[in-house]
N, C-alpha and C positions, 0 to 999 in steps of 0.2 A: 504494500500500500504506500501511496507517495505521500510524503507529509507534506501541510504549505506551512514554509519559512514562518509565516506573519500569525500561525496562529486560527489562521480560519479556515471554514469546511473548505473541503478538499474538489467537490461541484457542490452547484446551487440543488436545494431539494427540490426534487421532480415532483410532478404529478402523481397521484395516487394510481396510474395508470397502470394492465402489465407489462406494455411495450415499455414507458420510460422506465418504472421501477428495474426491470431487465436492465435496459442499457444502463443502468447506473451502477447497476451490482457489477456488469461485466468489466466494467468501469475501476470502480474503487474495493469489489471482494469477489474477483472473476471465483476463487473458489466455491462459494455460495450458489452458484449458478444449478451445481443438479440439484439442489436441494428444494431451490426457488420450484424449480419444473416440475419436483415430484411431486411437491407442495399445491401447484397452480393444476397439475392434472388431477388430484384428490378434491379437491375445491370444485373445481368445474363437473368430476365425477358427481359429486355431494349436489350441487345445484341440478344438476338432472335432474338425479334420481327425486327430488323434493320439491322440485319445481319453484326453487326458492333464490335467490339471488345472497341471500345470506352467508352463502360458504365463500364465496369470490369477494363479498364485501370484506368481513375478516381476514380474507389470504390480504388484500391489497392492503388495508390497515396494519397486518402486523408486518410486513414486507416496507411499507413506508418508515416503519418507526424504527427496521433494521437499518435501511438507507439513512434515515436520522441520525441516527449514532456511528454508523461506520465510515458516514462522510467526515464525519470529525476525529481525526487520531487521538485525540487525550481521554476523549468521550469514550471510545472503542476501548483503548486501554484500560480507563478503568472498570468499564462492565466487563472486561475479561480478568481484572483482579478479583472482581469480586466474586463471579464465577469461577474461579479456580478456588479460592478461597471459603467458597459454600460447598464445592467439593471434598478437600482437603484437609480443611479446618478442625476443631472440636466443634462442639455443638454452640457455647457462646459465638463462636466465631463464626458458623455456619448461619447462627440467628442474625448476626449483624449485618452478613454479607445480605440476608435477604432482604431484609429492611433496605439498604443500600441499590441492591439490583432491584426492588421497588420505585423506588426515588427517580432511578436514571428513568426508568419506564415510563414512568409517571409524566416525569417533565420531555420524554419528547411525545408521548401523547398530546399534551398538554399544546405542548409547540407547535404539534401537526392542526391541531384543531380551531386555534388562533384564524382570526384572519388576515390572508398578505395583504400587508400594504403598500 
């Protein structure tokens, strides 16, 4: 992943879209990309079968809030401290990480739901 010098995200956040989300992951966590797919084919499965647009609403929601955070390196870094850390940990330390990987979630929910200005 490229870091920017100055501190800020790495592209502008896309669209909730699959096309942009996709190029953005191929972008800045090309590894992420089977995951997105098996992820978008379960989704679109799921909307079939239920006739519901529900499943694809959530894939693009939590696919935006991954592009949220791994457009920014320090962002990234720390949801993967704390994720190693709720792995690893004791149980104090596994409670903290979660609170913590709540927080980040939180706030780019939070961010995504905002309106641009």
């Amino acid at each position: 992943m490229t870091t920017s010098a100055d501190g800020q995200p790495l592209i502008p956040q896309p669209p909730a879209t699959v096309t942009a989300l996709r190029q953005a992951i191929a972008q800045i966590a090309p590894a992420a990309l089977p995951a997105f797919t098996r992820e978008l084919d379960q989704a679109a499965d799921q909307s079939r079968q239920g006739s519901d647009l529900a499943p694809l609403r959530r894939f693009t929601a939590q696919w935006a809030v991954y592009v949220y955070i791994q457009r920014q390196p320090h962002l990234a870094a720390n949801l993967r401290h704390w994720e190693d850390l709720a792995e690893t940990g004791d149980s104090a330390q596994a409670l903290r990480a979660a609170s913590e990987l709540g927080k980040i979630l939180d706030e780019a929910h939070a961010a995504l739901t905002m309106p641009q200005r």
